[in-house]
N, C-alpha and C positions, 0 to 999 in steps of 0.2 A: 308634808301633809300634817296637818294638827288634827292630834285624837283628845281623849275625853278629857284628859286632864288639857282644858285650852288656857290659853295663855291671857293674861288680861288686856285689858283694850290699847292699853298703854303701848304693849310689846307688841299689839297687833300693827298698831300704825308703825311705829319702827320698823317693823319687817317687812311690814308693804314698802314703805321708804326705802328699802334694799330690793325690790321689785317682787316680794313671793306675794306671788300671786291666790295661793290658797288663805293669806291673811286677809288679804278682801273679802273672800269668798266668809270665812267666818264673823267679820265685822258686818258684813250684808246681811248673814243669816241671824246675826245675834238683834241689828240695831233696824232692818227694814220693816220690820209690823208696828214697832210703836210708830217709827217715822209716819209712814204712811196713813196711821190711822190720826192722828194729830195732825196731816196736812189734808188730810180729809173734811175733819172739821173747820178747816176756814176755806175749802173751795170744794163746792160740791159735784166738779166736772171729774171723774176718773181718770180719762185720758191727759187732764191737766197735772194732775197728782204723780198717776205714773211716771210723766215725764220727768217732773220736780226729783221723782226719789231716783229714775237714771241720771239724771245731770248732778243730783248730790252726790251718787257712787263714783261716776267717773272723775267729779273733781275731786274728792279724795283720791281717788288711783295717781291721779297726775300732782295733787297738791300735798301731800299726805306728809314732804318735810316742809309743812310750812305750820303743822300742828305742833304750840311751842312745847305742850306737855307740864305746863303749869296748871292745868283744868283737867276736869272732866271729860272724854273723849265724848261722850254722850251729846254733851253741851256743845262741842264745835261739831259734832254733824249735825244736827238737829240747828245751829245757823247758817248751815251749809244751805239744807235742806228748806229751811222759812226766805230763806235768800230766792234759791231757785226759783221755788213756788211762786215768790212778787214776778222774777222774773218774766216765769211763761205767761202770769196772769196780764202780766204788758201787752201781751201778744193778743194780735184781732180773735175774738170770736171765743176769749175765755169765759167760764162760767164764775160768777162770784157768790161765796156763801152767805146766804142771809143771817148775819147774826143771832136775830133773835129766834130761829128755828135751831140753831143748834143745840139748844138746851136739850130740844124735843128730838134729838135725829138716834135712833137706836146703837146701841155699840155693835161694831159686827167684829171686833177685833178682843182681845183680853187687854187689858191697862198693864202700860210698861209700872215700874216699882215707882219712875219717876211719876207718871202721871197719878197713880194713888196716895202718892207723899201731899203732890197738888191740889186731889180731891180732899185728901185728910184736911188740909186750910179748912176746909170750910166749916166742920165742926166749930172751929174758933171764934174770936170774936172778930176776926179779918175773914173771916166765910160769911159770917150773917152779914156785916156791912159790904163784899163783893156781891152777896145775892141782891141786896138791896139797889143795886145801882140798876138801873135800866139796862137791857140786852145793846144799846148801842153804847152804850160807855162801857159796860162790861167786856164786850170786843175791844175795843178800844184799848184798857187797860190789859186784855192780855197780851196784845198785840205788841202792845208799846214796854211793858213793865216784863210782862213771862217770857214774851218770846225773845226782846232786845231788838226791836224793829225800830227804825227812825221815822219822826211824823210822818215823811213821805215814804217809806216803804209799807208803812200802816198802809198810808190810804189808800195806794195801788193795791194791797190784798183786800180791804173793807170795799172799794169802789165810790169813796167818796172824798171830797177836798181838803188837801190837808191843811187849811186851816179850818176846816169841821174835827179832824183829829185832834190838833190842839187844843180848841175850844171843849171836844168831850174829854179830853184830859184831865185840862186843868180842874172842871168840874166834877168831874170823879174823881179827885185828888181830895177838891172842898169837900163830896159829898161824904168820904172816905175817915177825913180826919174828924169831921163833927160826928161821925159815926161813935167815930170808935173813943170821943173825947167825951163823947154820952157811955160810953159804957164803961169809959172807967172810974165813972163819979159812982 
């Protein structure tokens, strides 16, 4: 059983890797509200969310030495997790988030440290040129750049063709660099 002094995420997956089952249990408790609240934000169905963050716990239970421990443990659940999510959203009868309402959907969870480091960007001059882009390239680019989605796993959570993805890509890439190539004159 892990007390207060817990161990870091690192030693967590190792030990789950050795079968202890209480290191799940604190890697679930440590890493399931940001998860959840971040795969909330690109699909607005609950039941689909839920499912994404059971199928992201149990494939770490079962996958857990296949995390090489050159990263962030954060960052391999959390592709665990955006994986799943395309996943279920394949499945008949999912709901898809409208991008440009997510700006406006209220937080009902606190922001992981990560997601605050990502809100911080936007002070910068890569915040004002990300606000500038339209709510569909903006998805786009989180999908594709933040989350590490490939064109086609993009478009199965966005719900539209991926070569609409590509196409908002490349174009928030141009609208991106002339942005930011005007601010630094």
């Amino acid at each position: 059983m892990w007390h207060v002094d817990e161990p870091a995420d690192a030693e967590l997956v190792r030990a789950l890797h050795r079968g202890d089952v209480d290191a799940l249990r604190v890697l679930y408790d440590r890493h399931a509200p940001w998860l959840a609240a971040r795969l909330r934000r690109r699909c607005s169905d609950p039941d689909v969310v839920a499912d994404a963050l059971q199928d992201c716990f149990t494939s770490v239970w079962r996958t857990s030495g296949a995390w090489r421990g050159d990263g962030e443990v954060a960052a391999w659940l959390w592709g665990i997790a955006i994986r799943r999510l395309v996943s279920r959203l394949r499945s008949p009868g999912a709901v898809h988030r409208d991008p440009a309402r997510s700006e406006a959907a209220p937080a009902t969870t606190s922001e992981s440290a990560e997601e605050r480091v990502l809100l911080g960007i936007e002070y910068g001059d890569l915040g004002g040129a990300l606000d500038r882009l339209s709510p569909e390239m903006r998805a786009v680019v989180e999908a594709t750049v933040l989350d590490g989605l490939t064109s086609r796993e993009a478009a199965t959570l966005l719900g539209i063709p991926q070569n609409t993805v590509k196409t908002r890509l490349h174009r928030a890439k141009a609208q991106l660099r002339a942005d930011l190539a005007g601010g630094a004159s």
